[in-house]
C-alpha positions in Angstrom: -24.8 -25.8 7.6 -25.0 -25.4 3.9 -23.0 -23.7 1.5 -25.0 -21.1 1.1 -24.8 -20.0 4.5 -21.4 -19.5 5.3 -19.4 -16.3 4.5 -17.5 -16.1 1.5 -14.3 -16.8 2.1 -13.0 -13.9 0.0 -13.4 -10.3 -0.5 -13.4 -8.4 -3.7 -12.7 -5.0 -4.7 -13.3 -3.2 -8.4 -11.8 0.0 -9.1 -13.5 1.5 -12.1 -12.2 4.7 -11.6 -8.8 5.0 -10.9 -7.5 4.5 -14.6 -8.9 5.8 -17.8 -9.7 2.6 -20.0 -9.0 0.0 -17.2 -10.8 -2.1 -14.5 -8.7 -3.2 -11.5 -9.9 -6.7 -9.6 -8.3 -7.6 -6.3 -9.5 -10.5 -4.3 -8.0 -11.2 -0.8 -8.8 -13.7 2.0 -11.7 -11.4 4.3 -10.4 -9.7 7.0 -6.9 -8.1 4.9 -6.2 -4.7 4.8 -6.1 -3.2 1.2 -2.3 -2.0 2.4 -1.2 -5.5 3.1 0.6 -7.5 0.4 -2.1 -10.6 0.4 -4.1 -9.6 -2.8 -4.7 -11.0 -6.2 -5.1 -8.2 -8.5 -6.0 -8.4 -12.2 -6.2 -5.1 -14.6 -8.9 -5.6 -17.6 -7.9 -2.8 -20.3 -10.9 -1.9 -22.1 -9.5 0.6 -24.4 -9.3 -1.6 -27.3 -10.0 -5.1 -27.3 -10.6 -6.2 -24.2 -7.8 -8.0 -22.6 -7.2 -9.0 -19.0 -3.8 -9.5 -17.0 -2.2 -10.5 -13.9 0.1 -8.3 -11.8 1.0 -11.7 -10.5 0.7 -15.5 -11.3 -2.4 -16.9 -9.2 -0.7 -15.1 -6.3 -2.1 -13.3 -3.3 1.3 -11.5 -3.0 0.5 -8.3 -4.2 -0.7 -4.8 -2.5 -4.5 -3.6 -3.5 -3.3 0.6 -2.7 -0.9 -0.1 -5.2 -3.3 -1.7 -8.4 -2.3 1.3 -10.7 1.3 1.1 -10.3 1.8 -2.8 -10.8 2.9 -4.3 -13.7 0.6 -6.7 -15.1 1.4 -9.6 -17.7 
């Protein structure tokens, strides 16, 4: 089977709406619940220049429900 065939391996969910002046990004493994602490979740502040942080460092540790109350670095 080819590449192109098989499922993605993750899932992704954008949140444009939750924050004035921000984009969340959370990728888990397919399958997780957004309650379960397996996510990767990025926050991209556009209300200046744009800048983009991490709530975590490269780790699927974190909780997608919870994307507007992380902290991000």
């Amino acid at each position: 089977m080819t590449d192109l065939l098989r499922e993605p391996r993750y899932q992704t969910l954008i949140d444009t709406t939750t924050t004035a002046s921000a984009i969340y990004i959370c990728k888990a493994e397919r399958g997780v619940a957004t309650s379960a602490a397996q996510w990767y979740v990025e926050k991209i502040d556009t209300s200046g220049p744009i800048t983009i942080k991490a709530a975590s460092s490269r780790a699927f540790d974190q909780v997608a429900d919870d994307r507007a109350f992380l902290t991000y670095t």
